[in-house]
N, C-alpha and C positions, 0 to 999 in steps of 0.2 A: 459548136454546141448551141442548142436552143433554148435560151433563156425562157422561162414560163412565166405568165403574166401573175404577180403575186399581190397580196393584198399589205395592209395595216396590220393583221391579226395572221397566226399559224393558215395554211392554206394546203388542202390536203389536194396529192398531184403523184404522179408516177417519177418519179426523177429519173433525169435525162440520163444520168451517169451510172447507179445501177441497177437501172429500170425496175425501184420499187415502191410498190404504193405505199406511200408516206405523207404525213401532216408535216407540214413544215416547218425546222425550230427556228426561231426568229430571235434575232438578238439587234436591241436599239442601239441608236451607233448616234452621238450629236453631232452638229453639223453647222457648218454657217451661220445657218437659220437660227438654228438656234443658240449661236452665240451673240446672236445681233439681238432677239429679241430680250436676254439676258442684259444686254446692257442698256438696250431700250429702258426698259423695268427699274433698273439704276437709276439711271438718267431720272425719269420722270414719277418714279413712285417711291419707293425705298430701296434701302441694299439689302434686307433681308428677302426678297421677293427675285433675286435673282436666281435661287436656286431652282423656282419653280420649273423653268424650261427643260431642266434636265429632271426633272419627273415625271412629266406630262412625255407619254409616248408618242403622240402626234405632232408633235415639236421635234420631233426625231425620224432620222431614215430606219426602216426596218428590212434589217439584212435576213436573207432567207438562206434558211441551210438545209441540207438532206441528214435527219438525225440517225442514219444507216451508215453512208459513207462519209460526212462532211461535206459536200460536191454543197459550191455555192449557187444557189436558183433564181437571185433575182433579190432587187431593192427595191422598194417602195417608198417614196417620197414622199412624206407628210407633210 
């Protein structure tokens, strides 16, 4: 299967799986990253401040899906 190059944001593309033109639904997924910079934020600022990571979408991987079939298209690494 050919993964398609996706973005940050919905990314409108043919999907591989049931070849139909579609926006892409995206669902943010945290990640490492952002569990580090959450503790970062503890560490050195306050502990209310660690939820931020996990609101900010760019601090998160954005998983890509086909809103037709489900058929997954591709992560993007913020």
């Amino acid at each position: 299967m050919n993964i398609s190059p996706v973005g940050p944001k919905p990314t409108q593309l043919v999907c591989p799986s049931c070849r139909a033109s579609i926006v892409s639904k995206v669902d943010h997924k945290a990640t490492t990253k952002t569990h580090l910079i959450a503790f970062f934020l503890c560490l050195f600022l306050c502990w209310p401040c660690i939820c931020v990571p996990y609101c900010v979408d760019s601090c998160q991987n954005a998983d890509h899906y086909c809103p037709s079939c489900n058929a997954y298209l591709g992560t993007y690494q913020g």
